[in-house]
N, C-alpha and C positions, 0 to 999 in steps of 0.2 A: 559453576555450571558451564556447560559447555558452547561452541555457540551453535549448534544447528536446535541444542533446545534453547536456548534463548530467541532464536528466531521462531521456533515452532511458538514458544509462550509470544509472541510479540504477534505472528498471526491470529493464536485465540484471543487475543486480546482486541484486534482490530475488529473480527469477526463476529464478536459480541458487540459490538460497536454500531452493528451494518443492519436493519431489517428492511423485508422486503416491503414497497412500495404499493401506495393503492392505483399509482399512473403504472401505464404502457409505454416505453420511448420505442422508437422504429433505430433497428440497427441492420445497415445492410437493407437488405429485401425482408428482412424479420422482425415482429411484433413481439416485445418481450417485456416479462414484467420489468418496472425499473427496482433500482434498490434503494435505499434513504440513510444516511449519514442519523442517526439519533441524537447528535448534540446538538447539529443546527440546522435537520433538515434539508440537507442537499441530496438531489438525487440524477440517478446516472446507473451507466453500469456496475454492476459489481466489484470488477478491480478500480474502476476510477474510482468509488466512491471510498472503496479501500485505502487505496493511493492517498487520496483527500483525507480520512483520517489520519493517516500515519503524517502526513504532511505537515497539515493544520491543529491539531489536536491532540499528537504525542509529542509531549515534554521534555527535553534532555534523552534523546536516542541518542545512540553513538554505533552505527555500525563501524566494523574495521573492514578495512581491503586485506585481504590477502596477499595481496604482491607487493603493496609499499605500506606507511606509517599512517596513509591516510585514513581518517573515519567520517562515517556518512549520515546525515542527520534521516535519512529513509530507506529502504532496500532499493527501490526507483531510481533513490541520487549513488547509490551505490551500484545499480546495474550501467547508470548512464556514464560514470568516473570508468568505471570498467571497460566499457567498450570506445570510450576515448582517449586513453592511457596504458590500456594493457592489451592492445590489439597484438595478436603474436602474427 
């Protein structure tokens, strides 16, 4: 497989993961529904709570970097290696 489908399978998989919430949090100036983590109930925005899944709750990921050997246990630790190592 490749990996933009493996990342695509890795967000439907997170995204199944996520429903939406009976709370409101305020973000910003805005009143928005929150979202809920379905394993253990946390809740937040949407990519946080995303985030928090892939974090917490997925198993042996392995993203690779593109520019060196390194791989990354999130896309998050993989965005955050990226722009502290491969700044051009």
């Amino acid at each position: 497989s490749t990996f933009s489908e493996d990342l695509k399978e890795l967000e439907e998989k997170v995204t199944s993961m996520v429903e939406k919430s009976e709370k409101r949090i305020t973000v910003g100036k805005q009143n928005v529904t929150a979202f809920k983590c379905k394993i253990c109930g946390k809740e937040g925005m949407n990519t946080d709570i995303k985030r928090h899944i892939e974090s917490a709750h997925m198993e042996g990921l392995s993203i690779p970097c593109n520019f060196c050997d390194k791989t990354c246990r999130s896309r998050k630790g993989l965005i955050d290696h990226i722009a502290r190592h491969h700044k051009r």
